[in-house]
C-alpha positions, 0 to 999 in steps of 0.5 A: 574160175573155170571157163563156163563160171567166166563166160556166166559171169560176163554174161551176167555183168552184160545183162545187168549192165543192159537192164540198168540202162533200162532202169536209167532211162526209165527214171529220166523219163519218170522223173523229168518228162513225166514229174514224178517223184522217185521212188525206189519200190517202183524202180525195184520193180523196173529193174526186175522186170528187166532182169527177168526180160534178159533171163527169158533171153538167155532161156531162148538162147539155151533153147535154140543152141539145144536145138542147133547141138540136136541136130547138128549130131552124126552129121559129118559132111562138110558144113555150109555156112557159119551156123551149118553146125555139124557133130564136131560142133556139138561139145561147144553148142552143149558148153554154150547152152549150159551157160546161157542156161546158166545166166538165166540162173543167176538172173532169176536170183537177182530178182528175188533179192532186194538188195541186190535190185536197190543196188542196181537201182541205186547204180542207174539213178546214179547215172541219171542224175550224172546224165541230168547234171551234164546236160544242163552244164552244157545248157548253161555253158551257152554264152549269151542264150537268150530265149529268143535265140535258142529254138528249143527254149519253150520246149526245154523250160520244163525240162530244164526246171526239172533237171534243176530240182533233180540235182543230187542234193545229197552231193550239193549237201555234202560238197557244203559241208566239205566246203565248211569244213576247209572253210574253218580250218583255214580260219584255225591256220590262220588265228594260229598264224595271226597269234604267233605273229602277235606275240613275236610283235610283243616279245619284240617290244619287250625286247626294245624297251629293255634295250 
């Protein structure tokens, strides 16, 4: 991969990074400070707006740089400051602009493509839930809290009875059915162990009786 495909990629992977965030927190005030319910069609819809947030700041960033490389061309004299280009500059500026450019690309057909959105999605809902689950640990780690102890108990009950109906149940379901799981094959271990004891107690005994 050649360097204008690596730093489109990184671009790529730092805004989907960034309108996952925005998805993320979207939910967490959806869900928790607003009680609604999730639905994905709705949050779909929240991270394309987010994606096509950033592809419209990629655009601007490949407009500017087309105006600094314009500009910055047949100027020789020795430059002034950091973002004083000159026509040496002018390859590098053209470079940066065609992957900024190209981020937007990319960007755009995300937004056109429903799996790659329920992913993403999927991805910050994730998060949430795993920023849902912490918080209320460290509430519940609180030794000895009592309401009339804790300044922010009123204004974090709501909150706090959310948070425990947004707990990933399919994680709890899974973590029970794994549990059973364990569960039963510790009881086949030990039946199996208590047989093989029980007919060694016999053979021992037929062993003494013909003695």
């Amino acid at each position: 991969m050649g360097r204008t495909a690596d730093a489109i990629a990184e671009g790529v992977a730092i805004a989907t990074a960034a309108a996952k965030l925005t998805v993320r927190n979207q939910i967490l005030v959806g869900t928790i400070a607003g009680g609604g319910a999730f639905e994905l069609d709705h949050y779909r819809g929240v991270a394309r707006s987010a994606l096509l947030a950033m592809a419209r700041e990629a655009d601007d960033a490949a407009e500017n740089l087309d105006k600094l490389r314009k500009r910055a061309k047949g100027r020789h004299s020795d430059p002034h400051g950091t973002h004083d280009y000159r026509d040496r500059d002018v390859r590098n500026l053209r470079r940066r602009a065609k992957q900024s450019t190209g981020v937007a690309e990319r960007l755009r057909k995300m937004t056109e493509d429903p799996d790659a959105l329920g992913v993403l999605v999927e991805e910050a809902r994730s998060a949430a839930w795993a920023d849902v689950r912490g918080n209320l640990d460290r509430r519940l780690r609180v030794e000895g809290m009592r309401p009339d102890q804790d300044p922010d108990y009123d204004r974090m009950r709501d909150a706090r009875m959310q948070a425990l109906k947004l707990v990933d149940l399919q994680a709890l379901s899974s973590e029970q059915r794994a549990r059973r799981k364990r569960e039963k094959a510790v009881e086949k271990v030990t039946e199996k162990a208590a047989g093989k004891s029980e007919r060694a107690t016999r053979r021992e005994a037929r062993q003494a009786g013909g003695s």
